[in-house]
N, C-alpha and C positions, 0 to 999 in steps of 0.2 A: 484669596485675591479679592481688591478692592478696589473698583472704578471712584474716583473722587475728582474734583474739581479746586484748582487752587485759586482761586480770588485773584484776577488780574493777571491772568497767567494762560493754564492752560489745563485739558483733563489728563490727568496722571494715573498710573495702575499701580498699588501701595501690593507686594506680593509677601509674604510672610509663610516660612514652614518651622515645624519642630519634630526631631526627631522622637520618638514613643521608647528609643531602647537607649538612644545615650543620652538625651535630652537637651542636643545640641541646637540649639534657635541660629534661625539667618532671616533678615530681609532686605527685601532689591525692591525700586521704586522705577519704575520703565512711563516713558513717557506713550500717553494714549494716544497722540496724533504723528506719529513718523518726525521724520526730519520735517524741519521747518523751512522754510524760501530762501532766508538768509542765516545767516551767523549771528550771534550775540555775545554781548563784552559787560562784563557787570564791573564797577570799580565803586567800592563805597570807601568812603574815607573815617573811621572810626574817631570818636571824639568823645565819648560813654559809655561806662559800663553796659547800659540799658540794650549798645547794638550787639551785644551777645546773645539776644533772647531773638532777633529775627530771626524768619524760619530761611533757610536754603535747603536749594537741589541741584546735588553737585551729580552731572549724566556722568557715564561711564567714556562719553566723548569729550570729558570740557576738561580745563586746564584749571588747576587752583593756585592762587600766586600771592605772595606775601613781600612786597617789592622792596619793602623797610626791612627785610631780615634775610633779601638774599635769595628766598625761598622758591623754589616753584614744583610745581607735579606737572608735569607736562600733560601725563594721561593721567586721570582719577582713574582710574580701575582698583587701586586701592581702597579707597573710599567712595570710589564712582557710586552711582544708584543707591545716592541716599537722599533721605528727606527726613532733615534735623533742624540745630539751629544751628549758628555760629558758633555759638559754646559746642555745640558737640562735635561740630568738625575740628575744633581746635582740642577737644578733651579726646576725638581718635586719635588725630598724627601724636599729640603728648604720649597717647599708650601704645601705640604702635613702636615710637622712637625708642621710648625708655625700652620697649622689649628687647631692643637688637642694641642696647649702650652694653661693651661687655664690662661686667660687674668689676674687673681688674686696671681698667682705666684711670685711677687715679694714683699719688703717690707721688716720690718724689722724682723719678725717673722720668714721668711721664712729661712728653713734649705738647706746650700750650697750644702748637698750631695741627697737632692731629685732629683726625676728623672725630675720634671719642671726643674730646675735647671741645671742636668747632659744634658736637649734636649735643652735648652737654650743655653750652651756650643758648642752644637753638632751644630747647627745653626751658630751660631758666626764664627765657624771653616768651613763651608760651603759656608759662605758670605765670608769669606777670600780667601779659594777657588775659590769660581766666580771671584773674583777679581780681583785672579791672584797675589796674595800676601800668599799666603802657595800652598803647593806643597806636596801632598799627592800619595801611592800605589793602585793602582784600581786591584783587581782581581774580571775578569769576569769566571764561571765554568759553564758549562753546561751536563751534560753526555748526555743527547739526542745530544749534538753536532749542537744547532743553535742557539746558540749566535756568536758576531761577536765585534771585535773591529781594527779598522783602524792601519793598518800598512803603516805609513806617508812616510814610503822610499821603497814602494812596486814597484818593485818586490825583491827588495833588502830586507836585512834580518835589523828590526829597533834595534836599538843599547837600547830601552828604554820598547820595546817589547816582552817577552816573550810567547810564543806561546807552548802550550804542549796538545797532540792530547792521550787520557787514556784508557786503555780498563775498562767499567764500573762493578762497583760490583755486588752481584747477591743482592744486597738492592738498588740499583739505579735500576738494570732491575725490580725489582719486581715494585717501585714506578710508573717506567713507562710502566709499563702493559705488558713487554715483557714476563715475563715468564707464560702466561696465553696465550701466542696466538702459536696457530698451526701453522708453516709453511713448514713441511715437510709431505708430500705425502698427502697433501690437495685436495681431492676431491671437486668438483664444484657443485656436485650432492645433 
């Protein structure tokens, strides 16, 4: 485990294990300061190969949304509690997707509006994306407020970054356990 500091942000815990007998690696990225006051809404609008290389940190609370392609993860728990870049959130759901495309999907049988077909699409648009050949809208959301995504002309405000900080619903607080927990005139005893 790793207490670090992200520039502009917030302090984060980078946790990393490896198995000794199968040598199976995992890491999770958990934010150091709790839920935050409000909610946060990240939306950059891509125009460069270049915004492949910011870093993001997608919580295991925030929603990742690709609004040009349809897309959305409602919960990242998939990819939750990472700290990458855009390229890598986009080269996970690539490898994730193509894992569950079954290998028999194509041919002449096959109808263009199945969902093999619609993730086949969604792939193709993804490899373009890597590539640096389409240019898509990322909104990152988080109400617990620790996701994070790179503001390239920081401390300056990015011309291609939207940033908007929300007070949360009482259906986000409930999701996130807030309205279940005591914190006024909490006895120790």
């Amino acid at each position: 485990m790793k207490v670090t500091q992200i520039p502009y942000f917030k302090e984060i815990i980078v946790m990393a294990t490896t198995c000794d007998i199968c040598g199976h690696k995992s890491n999770e990225v958990k934010s150091g300061t709790g839920i935050a006051p409000e909610g946060i809404r990240y939306r950059l609008v891509m125009n460069d190969p270049t915004d492949l290389n910011r870093d993001i940190l997608v919580s295991e609370t925030s929603s990742f949304a690709i609004p040009d392609l349809d897309f959305e993860l409602s919960s990242s728990r998939s990819i939750g509690g990472k700290f990458t870049t855009i390229e890598g959130i986009f080269t996970t759901l690539k490898s994730q997707l193509t894992s569950v495309i079954m290998p028999f999907s194509g041919g002449d049988s096959r109808d263009p509006n199945s969902d093999e077909n619609r993730m086949s699409a969604f792939i193709k648009d993804l490899t373009a994306i890597l590539a640096g050949e389409k240019f898509v809208t990322i909104v990152l959301d988080d109400p617990a407020g620790n996701c994070y995504l790179q503001n390239t002309c920081a401390p300056e405000p990015d011309p291609q970054l939207t940033v908007e900080h929300y007070a949360r619903t009482e259906e986000q607080n409930e999701l996130l356990g807030l309205n279940d927990m005591k914190v006024e005139n909490y006895d120790k005893s």
